[in-house]
C-alpha positions in Angstrom: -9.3 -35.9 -70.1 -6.9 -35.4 -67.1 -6.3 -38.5 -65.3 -3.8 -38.9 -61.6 -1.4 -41.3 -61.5 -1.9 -42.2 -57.6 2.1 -44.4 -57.1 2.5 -45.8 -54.2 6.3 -47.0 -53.2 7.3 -49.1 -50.6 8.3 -47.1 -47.5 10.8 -48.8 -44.4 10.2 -46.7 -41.2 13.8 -48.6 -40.6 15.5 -45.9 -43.3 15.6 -42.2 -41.3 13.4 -39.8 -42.1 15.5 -37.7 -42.8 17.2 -39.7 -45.5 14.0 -39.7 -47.2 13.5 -36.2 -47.2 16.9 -35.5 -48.3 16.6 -38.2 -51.2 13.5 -36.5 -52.4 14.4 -33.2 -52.8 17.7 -33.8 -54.1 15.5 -35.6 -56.6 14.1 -32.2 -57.7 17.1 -30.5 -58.4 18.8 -33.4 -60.3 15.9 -33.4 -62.2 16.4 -29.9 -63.2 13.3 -29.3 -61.4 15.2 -26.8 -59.2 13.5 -26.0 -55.6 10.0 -27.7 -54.6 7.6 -26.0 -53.2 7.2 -27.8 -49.5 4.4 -28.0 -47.5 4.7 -29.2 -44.1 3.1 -30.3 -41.1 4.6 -31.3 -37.7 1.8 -32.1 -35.1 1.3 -33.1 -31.5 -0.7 -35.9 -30.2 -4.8 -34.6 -30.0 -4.8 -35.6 -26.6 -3.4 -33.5 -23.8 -0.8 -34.5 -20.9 1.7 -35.7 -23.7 5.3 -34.4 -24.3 5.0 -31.5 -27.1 7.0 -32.1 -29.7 6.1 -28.3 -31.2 7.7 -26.9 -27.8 10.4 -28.8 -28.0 10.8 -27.5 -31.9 10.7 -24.2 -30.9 13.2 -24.1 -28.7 15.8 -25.4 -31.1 14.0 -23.3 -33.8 11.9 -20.3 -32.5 11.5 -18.5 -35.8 9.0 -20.7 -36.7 6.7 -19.7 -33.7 5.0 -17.8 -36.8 3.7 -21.5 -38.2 2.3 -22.7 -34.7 -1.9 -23.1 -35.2 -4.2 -25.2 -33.4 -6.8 -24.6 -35.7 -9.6 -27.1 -36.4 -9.4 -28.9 -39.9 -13.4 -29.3 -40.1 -16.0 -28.2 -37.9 -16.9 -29.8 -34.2 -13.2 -31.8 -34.9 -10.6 -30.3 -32.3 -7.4 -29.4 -34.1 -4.1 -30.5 -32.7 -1.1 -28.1 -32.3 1.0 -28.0 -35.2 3.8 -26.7 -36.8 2.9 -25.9 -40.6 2.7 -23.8 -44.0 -1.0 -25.1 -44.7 -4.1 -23.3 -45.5 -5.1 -23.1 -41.7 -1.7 -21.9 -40.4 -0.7 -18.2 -39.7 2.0 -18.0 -41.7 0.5 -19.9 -44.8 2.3 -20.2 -47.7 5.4 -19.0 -46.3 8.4 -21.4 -46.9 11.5 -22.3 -44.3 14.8 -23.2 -45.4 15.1 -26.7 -46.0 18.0 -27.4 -43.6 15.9 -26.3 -41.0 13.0 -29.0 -41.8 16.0 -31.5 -42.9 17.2 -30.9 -39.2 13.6 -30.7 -37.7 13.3 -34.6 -39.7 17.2 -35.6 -38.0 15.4 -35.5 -34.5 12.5 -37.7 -35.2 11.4 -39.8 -33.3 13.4 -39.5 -30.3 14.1 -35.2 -29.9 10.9 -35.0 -31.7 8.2 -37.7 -31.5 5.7 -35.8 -33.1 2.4 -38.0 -33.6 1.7 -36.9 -37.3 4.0 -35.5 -39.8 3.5 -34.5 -43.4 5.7 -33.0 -46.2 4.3 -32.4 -49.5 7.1 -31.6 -52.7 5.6 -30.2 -55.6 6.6 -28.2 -59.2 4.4 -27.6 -62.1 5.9 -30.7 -64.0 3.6 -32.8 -61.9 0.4 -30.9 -62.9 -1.8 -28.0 -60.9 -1.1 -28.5 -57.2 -5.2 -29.1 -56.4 -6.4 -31.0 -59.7 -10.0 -30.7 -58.8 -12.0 -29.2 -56.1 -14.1 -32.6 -55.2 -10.3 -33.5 -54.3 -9.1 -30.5 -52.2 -9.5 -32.5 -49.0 -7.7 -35.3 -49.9 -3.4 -35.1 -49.5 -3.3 -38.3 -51.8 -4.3 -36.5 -54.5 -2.4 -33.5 -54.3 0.2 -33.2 -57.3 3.7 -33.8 -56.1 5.5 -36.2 -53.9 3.6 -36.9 -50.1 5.8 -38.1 -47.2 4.1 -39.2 -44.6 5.2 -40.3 -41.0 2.7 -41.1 -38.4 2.8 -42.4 -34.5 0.3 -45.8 -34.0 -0.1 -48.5 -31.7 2.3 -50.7 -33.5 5.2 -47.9 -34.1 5.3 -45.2 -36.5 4.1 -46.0 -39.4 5.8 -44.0 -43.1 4.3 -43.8 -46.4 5.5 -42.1 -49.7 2.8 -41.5 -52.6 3.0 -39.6 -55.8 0.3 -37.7 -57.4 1.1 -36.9 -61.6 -1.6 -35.5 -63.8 -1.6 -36.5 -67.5 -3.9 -35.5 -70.3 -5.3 -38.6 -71.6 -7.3 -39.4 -75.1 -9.9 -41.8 -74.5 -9.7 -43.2 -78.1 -6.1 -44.1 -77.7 -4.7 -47.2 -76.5 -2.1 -46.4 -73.8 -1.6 -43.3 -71.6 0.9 -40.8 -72.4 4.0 -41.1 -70.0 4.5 -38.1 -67.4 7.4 -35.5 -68.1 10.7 -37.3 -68.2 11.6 -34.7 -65.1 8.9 -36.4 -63.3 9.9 -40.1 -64.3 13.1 -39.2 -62.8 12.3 -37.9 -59.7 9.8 -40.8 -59.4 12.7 -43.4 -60.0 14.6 -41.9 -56.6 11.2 -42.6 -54.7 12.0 -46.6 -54.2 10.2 -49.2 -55.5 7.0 -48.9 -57.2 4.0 -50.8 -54.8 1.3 -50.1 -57.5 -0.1 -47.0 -59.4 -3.7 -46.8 -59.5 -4.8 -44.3 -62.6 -7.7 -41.5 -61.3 -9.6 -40.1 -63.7 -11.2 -36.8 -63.1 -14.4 -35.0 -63.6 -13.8 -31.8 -65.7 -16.8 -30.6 -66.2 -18.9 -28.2 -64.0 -21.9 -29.1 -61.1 -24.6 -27.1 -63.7 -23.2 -29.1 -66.4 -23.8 -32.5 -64.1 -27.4 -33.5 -64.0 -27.6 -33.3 -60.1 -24.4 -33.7 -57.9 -21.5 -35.8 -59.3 -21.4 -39.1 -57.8 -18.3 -40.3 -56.1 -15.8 -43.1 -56.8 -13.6 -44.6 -54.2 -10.5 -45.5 -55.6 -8.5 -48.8 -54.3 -6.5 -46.5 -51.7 -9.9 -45.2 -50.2 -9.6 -41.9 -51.6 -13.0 -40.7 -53.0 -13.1 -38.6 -56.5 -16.0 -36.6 -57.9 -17.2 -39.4 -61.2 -15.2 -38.9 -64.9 -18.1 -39.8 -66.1 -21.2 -39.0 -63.7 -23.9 -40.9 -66.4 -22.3 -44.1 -66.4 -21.7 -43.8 -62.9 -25.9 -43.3 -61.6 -26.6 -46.5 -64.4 -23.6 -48.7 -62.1 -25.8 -47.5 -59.4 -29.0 -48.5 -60.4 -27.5 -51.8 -61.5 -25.5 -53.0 -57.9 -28.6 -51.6 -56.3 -31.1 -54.0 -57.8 -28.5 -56.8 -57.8 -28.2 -56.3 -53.5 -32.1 -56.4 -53.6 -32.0 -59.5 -55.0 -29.4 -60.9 -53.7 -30.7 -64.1 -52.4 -32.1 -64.7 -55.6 -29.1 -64.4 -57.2 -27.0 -66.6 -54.8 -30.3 -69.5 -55.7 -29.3 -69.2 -59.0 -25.5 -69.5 -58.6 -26.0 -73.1 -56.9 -23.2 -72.9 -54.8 -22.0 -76.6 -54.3 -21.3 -76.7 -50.6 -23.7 -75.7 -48.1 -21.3 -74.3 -44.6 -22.2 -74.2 -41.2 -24.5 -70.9 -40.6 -22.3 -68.8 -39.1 -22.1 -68.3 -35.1 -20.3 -70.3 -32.6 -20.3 -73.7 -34.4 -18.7 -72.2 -37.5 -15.9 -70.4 -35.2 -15.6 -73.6 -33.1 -14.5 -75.8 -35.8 -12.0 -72.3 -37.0 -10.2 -72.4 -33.6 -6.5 -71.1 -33.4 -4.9 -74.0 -34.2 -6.3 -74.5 -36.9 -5.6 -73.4 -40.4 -5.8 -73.0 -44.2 -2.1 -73.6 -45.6 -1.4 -71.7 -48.1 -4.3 -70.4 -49.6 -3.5 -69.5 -52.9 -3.2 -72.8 -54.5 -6.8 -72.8 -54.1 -7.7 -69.9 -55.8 -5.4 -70.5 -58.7 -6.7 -73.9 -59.7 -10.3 -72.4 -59.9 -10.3 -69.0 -60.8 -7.7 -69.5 -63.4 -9.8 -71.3 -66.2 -12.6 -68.9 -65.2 -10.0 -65.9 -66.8 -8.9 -64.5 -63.5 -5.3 -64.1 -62.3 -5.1 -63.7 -58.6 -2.7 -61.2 -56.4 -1.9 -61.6 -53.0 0.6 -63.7 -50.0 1.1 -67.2 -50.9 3.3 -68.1 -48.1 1.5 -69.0 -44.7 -1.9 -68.4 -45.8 -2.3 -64.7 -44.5 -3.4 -61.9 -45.5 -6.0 -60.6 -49.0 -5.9 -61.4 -52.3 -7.0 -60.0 -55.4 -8.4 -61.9 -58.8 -9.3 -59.9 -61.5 -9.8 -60.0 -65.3 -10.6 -58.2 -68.4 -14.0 -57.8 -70.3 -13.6 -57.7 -74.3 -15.1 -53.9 -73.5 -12.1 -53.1 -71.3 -13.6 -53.0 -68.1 -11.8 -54.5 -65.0 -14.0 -57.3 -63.1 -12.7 -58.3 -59.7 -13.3 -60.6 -56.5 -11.4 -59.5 -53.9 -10.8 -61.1 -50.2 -10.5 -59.8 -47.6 -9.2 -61.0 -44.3 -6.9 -64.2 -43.4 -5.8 -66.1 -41.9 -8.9 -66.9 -40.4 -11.7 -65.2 -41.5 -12.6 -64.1 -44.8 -14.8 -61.4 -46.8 -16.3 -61.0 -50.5 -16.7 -58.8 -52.5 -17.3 -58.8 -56.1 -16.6 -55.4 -58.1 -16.2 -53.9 -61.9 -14.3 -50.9 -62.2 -15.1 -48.5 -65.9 -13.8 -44.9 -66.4 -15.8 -43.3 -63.7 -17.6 -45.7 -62.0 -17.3 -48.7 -59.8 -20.0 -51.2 -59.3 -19.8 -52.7 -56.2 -21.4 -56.4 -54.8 -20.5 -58.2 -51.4 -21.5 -61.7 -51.7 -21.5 -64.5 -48.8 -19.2 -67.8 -48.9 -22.6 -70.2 -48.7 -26.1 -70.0 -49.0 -27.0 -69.5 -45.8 -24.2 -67.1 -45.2 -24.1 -63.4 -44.1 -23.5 -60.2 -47.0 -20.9 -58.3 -45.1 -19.6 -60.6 -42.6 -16.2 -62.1 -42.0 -16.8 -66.1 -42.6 -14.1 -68.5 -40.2 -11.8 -70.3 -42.7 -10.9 -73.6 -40.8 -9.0 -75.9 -42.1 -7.8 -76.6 -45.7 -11.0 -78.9 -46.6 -13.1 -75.7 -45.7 -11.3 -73.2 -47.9 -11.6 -75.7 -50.8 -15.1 -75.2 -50.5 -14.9 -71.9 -49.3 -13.7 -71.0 -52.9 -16.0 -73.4 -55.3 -18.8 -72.0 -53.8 -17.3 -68.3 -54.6 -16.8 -69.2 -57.8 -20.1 -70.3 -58.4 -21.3 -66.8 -57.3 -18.4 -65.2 -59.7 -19.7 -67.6 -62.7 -23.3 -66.0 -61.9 -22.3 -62.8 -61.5 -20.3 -62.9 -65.5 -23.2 -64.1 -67.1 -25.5 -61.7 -65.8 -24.4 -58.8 -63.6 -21.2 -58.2 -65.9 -22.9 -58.1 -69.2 -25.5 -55.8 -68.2 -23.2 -53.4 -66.8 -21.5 -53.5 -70.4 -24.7 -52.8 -72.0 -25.7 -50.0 -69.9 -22.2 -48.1 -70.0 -20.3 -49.6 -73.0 -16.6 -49.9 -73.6 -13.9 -47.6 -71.6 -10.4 -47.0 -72.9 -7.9 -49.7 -73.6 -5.9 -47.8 -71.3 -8.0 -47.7 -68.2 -7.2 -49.8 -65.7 -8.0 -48.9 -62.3 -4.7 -50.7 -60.4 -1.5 -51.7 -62.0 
């Protein structure tokens, strides 16, 4: 079974660009890796009236008039102009000396604000550079090292991703680590963020009985199901669940019932009022339920994660979403190939998919007993039947680490 490892390192948009691109590839060759294979992509801003980075490029650079293209990635989308090697450019394929994008990078953002820039590194050691065709449209999951630097409301924003494929045995109880060329180009990267593990369909569409169902993994990227059966059962299972949702939340007895929500709710939430920490919270209830809990625990902002392992080594999880003064549930359990999915509200009378006002610190508190209420339901019955329909995936499998 091939599975990605999707790492994701923290990225300052404080260090140069240009540092980071020479970092990386001088990664490659003292790796023994020699020369990457770079893809690139320089683009302007969609809309017009807007300095042109690409005309400023190519004055400094005009031998790479060759890689201009304003072709449209998908149909009725307008394509910006761009400077780049990819599958829609003229010149695609074609490599440029690296000083030239190293200089190109040394101008950014002030000789060259361009409004998206990409720059993809890859060699064989990381696996094929398209691991499956579900994933073509997806950079995330292109084998190789992604650098990404991007123009937004706030500033520019950078990212830096791997992509390594490893062949995995399902009956084994760890993964097998990547090539030792790529552990040491990934320990130049920076610090790891987290490394979510992919796993990837390998079979055909005649083989699948109808079209493979998709999986979106915790980055949003959507893969074609490693295991399409178990995957349609999830389905079935989260679809009946949301049907009866209400019945469901009955049967969890929630402890506290909240305002409904609307004005009165948000009235009583007003700016100055706030949570704390919220963490604290979620630790002394979730933790004798089995679940360890990620997130901020300073001012009481931002999401947090709890999670825990079934004896069948699947991955149950509540996640929130919002903060510091709203908030969003959802309850999920991740297997090889599937993810069942379940948002639940804060109280009985609440609303599935809508943020909730926190308020103050006596609100949370109740906030979170009556989620775990719902979580308490949801492990005696949703959780077990999902195991029964599915069974056990590999020790190894877990979809965020």
């Amino acid at each position: 079974m091939r599975v990605a490892l999707l790492t994701t390192f923290a990225a300052s948009r404080k260090e140069p660009l240009a540092e980071v691109l020479q970092r990386v590839h001088q990664a490659f060759s003292g790796a023994g890796l020699g020369e990457p294979t770079i893809r690139f992509n320089f683009g302007d801003a969609p809309l017009p009236g807007r300095v042109s980075s690409v005309d400023r490029a190519l004055r400094r650079h005009p031998e790479l008039e060759r890689f201009v293209t304003s072709a449209a990635p998908m149909p009725r989308i307008p394509g910006a102009r761009r400077i780049s090697n990819g599958p829609l450019s003229p010149a695609a394929g074609e490599a440029v000396p690296f000083a030239t994008l190293h200089a190109i990078a040394s101008g950014v953002p002030r000789s060259f604000p361009f409004h998206n820039i990409a720059l993809h590194f890859h060699s064989a050691e990381f696996g094929e550079l398209i691991p499956a065709a579900e994933a073509a449209h997806s950079a995330e999951m292109m084998a190789g090292i992604l650098m990404l630097d991007n123009w937004w409301v706030n500033g520019r924003n950078r990212s830096l991703s791997a992509c390594t494929l490893v062949d995995a045995d399902p009956a084994s109880r760890k993964l097998p680590p990547p090539p030792a060329a790529v552990t040491a180009v990934l320990a130049q990267c920076g610090k790891v963020r987290r490394t979510v593990q992919a796993p990837l369909w390998s079979g055909t569409r005649e083989a699948a009985a109808g079209p493979v169902p998709g999986v979106r993994m915790p980055m949003g990227v959507m893969i074609a199901s490693a295991n399409p059966e178990a995957a349609r059962a999830v389905q079935a299972i989260t679809a009946d669940y949301r049907a009866r949702l209400q019945e469901i939340v009955e049967r969890a007895a929630m402890p506290h019932l909240l305002q409904a929500p609307g004005a009165e709710a948000y009235r009583d939430a007003a700016f100055d009022v706030t949570a704390g920490p919220m963490k604290p919270a979620l630790d002394r209830v979730f933790k004798p339920m089995g679940y360890a809990c990620r997130g901020e625990s300073g001012s009481g902002s931002g999401s947090f994660t709890l999670r825990r392992r079934t004896a069948g080594n699947l991955t149950v999880e509540l996640r929130l979403d919002g903060g510091p003064r709203t908030i969003l549930a959802m309850f999920r359990v991740w297997g090889l190939g599937f993810k069942g999915l379940l948002s639940i509200p804060v109280s009985a009378n609440g609303i599935v998919h809508a943020q909730y006002p926190i308020g103050d610190a006596s609100r949370w508190q109740k906030i979170v007993e009556n989620l775990a209420a719902m979580v308490r339901e949801l492990d005696r019955s949703l959780v077990p039947e999902i195991e029964r329909a599915v069974g056990p995936s590999p020790e190894w499998y877990q979809p965020e680490g």
